[in-house]
Backbone as CSV, one residue per row, in Angstrom:
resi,resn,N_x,N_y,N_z,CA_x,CA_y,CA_z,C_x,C_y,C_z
1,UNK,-8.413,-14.187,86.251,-7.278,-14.370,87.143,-6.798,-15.821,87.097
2,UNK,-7.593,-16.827,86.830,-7.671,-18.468,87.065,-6.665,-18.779,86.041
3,UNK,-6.980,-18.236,84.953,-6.246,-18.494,83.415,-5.015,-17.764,83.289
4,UNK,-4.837,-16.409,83.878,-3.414,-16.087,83.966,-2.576,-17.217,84.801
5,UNK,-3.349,-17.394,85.933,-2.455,-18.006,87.032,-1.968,-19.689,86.659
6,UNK,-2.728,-19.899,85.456,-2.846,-21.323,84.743,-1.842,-20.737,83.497
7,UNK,-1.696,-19.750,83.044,-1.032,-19.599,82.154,1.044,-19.462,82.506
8,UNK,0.418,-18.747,83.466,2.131,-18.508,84.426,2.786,-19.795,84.674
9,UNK,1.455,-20.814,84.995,2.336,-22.110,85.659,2.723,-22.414,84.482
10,UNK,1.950,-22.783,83.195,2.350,-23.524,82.549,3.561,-22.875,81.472
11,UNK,3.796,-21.776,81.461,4.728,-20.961,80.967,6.213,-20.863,81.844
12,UNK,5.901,-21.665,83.375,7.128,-21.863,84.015,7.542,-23.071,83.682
13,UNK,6.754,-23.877,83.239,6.881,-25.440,83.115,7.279,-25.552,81.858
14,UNK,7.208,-25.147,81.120,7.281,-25.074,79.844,9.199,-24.836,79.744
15,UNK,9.256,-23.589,80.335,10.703,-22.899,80.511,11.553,-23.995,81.498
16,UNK,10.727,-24.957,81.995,11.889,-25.724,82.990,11.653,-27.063,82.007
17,UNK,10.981,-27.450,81.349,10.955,-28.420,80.064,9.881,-29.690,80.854
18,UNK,9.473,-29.500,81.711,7.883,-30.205,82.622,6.650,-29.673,82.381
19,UNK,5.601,-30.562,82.573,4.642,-30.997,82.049,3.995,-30.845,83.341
20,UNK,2.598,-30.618,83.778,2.267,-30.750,84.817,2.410,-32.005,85.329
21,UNK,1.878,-33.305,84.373,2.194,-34.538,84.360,3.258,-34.894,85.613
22,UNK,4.130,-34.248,85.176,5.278,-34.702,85.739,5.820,-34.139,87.262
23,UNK,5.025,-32.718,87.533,4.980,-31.925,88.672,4.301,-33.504,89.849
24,UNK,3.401,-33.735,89.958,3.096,-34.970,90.817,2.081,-34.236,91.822
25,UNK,1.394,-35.208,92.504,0.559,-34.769,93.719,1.314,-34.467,95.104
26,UNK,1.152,-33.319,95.673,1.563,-33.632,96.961,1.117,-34.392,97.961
27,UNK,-0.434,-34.837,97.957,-0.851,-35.634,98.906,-0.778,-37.003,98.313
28,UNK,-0.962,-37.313,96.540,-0.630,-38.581,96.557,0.605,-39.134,95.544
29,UNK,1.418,-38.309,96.299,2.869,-38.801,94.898,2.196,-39.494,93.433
30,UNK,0.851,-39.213,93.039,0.875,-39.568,91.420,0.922,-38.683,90.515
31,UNK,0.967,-38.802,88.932,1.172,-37.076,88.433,-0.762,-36.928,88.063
32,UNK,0.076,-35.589,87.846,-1.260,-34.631,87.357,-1.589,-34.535,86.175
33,UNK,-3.248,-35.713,85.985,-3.071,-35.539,84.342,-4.504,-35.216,84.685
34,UNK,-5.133,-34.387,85.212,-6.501,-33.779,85.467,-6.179,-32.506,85.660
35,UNK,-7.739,-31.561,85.291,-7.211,-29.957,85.135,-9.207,-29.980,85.188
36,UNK,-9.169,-29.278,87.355,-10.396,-29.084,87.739,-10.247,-27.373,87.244
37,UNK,-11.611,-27.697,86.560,-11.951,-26.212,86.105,-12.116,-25.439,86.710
38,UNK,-13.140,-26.120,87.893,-13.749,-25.182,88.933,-12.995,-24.623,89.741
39,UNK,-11.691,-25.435,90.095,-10.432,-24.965,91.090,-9.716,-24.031,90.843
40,UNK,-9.483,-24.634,88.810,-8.229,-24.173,88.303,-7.009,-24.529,88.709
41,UNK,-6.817,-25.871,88.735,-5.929,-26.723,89.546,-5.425,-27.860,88.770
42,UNK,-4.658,-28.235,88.425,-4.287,-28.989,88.284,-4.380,-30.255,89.344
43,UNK,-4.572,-31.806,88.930,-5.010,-32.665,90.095,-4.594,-33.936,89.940
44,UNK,-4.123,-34.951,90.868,-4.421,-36.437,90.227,-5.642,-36.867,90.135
45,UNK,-5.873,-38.088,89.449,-7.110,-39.202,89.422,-7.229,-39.535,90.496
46,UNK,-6.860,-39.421,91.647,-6.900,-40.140,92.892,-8.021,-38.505,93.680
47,UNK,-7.444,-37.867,93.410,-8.107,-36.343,93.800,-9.380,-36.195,93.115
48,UNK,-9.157,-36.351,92.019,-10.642,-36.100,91.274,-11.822,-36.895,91.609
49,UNK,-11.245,-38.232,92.134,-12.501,-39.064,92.935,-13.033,-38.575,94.240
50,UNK,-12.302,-37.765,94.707,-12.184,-37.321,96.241,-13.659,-35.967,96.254
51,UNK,-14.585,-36.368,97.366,-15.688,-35.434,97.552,-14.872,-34.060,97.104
52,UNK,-14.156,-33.734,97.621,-13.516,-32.005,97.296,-13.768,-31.541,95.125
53,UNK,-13.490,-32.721,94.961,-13.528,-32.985,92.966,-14.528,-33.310,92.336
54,UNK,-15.396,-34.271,93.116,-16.042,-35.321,92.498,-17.404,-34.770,91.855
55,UNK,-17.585,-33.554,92.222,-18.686,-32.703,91.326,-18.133,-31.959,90.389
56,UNK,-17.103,-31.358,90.090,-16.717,-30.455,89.446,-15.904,-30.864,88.218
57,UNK,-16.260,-29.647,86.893,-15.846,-29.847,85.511,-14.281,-30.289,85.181
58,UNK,-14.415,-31.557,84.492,-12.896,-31.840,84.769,-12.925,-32.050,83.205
59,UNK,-11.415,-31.720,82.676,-10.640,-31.884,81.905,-9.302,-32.520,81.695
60,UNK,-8.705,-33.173,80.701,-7.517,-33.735,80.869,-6.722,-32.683,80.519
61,UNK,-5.185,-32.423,81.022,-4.180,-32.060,81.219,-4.100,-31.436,79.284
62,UNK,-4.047,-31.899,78.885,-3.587,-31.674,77.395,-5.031,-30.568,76.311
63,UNK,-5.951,-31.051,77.375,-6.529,-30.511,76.678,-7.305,-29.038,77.424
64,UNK,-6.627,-28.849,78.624,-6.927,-27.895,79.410,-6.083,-26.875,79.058
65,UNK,-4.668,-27.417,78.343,-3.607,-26.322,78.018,-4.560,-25.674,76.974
66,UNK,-4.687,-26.300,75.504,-5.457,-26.230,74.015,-6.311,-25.370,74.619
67,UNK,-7.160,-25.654,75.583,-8.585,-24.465,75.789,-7.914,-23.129,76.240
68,UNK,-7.000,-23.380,77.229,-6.690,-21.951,77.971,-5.494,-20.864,76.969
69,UNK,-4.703,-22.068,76.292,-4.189,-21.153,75.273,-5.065,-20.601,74.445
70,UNK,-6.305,-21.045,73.784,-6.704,-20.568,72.623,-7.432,-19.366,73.356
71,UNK,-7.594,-19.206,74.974,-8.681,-18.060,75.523,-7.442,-17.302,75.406
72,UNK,-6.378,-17.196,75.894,-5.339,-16.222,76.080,-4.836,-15.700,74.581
73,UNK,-4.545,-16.361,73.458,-4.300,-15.711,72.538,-5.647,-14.955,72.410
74,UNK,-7.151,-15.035,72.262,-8.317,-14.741,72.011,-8.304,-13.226,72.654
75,UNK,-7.736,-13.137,74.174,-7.571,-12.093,75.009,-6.156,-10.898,74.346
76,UNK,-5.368,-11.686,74.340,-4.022,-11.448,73.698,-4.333,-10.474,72.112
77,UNK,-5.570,-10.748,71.255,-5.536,-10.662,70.141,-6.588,-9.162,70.348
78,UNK,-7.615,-9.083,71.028,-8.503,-8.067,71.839,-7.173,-6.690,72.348
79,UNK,-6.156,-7.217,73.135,-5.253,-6.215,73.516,-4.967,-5.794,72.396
80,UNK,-4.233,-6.214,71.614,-3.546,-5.647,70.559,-4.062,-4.657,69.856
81,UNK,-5.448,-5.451,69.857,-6.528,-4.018,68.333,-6.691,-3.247,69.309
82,UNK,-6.844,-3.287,70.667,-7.124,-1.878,71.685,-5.982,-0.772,71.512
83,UNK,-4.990,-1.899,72.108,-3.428,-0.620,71.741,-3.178,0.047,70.821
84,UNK,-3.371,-0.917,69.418,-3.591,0.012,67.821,-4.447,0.690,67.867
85,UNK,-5.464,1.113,68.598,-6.736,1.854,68.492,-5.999,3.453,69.662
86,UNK,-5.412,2.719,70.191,-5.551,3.917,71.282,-3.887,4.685,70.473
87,UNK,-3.047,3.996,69.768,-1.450,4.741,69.684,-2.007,5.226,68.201
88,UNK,-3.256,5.004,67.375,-3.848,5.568,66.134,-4.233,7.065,67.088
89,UNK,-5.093,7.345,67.883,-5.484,8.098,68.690,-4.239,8.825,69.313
90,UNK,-3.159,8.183,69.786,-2.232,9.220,70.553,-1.722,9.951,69.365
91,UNK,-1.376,9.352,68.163,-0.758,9.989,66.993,-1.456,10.704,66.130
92,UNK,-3.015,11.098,66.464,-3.879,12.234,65.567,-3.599,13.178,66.716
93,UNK,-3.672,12.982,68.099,-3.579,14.148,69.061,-2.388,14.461,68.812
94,UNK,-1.409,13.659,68.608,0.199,14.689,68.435,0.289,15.140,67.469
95,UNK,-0.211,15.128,66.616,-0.504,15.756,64.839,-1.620,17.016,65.334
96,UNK,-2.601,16.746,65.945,-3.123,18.165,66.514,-2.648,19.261,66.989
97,UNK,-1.707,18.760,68.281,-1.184,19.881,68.602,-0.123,20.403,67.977
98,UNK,0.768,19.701,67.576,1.527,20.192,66.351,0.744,21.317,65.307
């Protein structure tokens, strides 16, 4: 769910031509070049020092996209051979009953 919901943002951002970077903090007007794993959040450096962050797996912005794209095509690539597996299957049953 974390990675869709990471994928949506960044697929809106993408379509509005922004960067999370550039989205900013709401509590500390700086941008967001941190990406808490554990949250699934995007964050500033000012946040990531903050007890709420300061344990949890952090990544930079650029390279949080690179990981979560390569899981979603990975997922993306799993659908596909399922669907070819199952419309190979709908098309021997319609050849059956035929």
């Amino acid at each position: 769910a974390r990675v869709l919901e990471v994928a949506k943002r960044l697929s809106l951002q993408a379509a509005r031509g922004e960067t999370a970077e550039e989205e900013g903090c709401e509590r500390h007007q700086e941008p967001l070049k941190v990406f808490c794993k554990d949250d699934g959040a995007f964050i500033c450096v000012i946040c990531r020092e903050s007890r709420a962050h300061r344990s949890h797996a952090m990544l930079p912005v650029q390279d949080a996209v690179q990981e979560y794209k390569g899981q979603i095509q990975a997922h993306l690539q799993v659908l596909k051979e399922d669907r070819d597996k199952l419309l190979e299957i709908r098309e021997a049953e319609m050849r059956r009953s035929w």
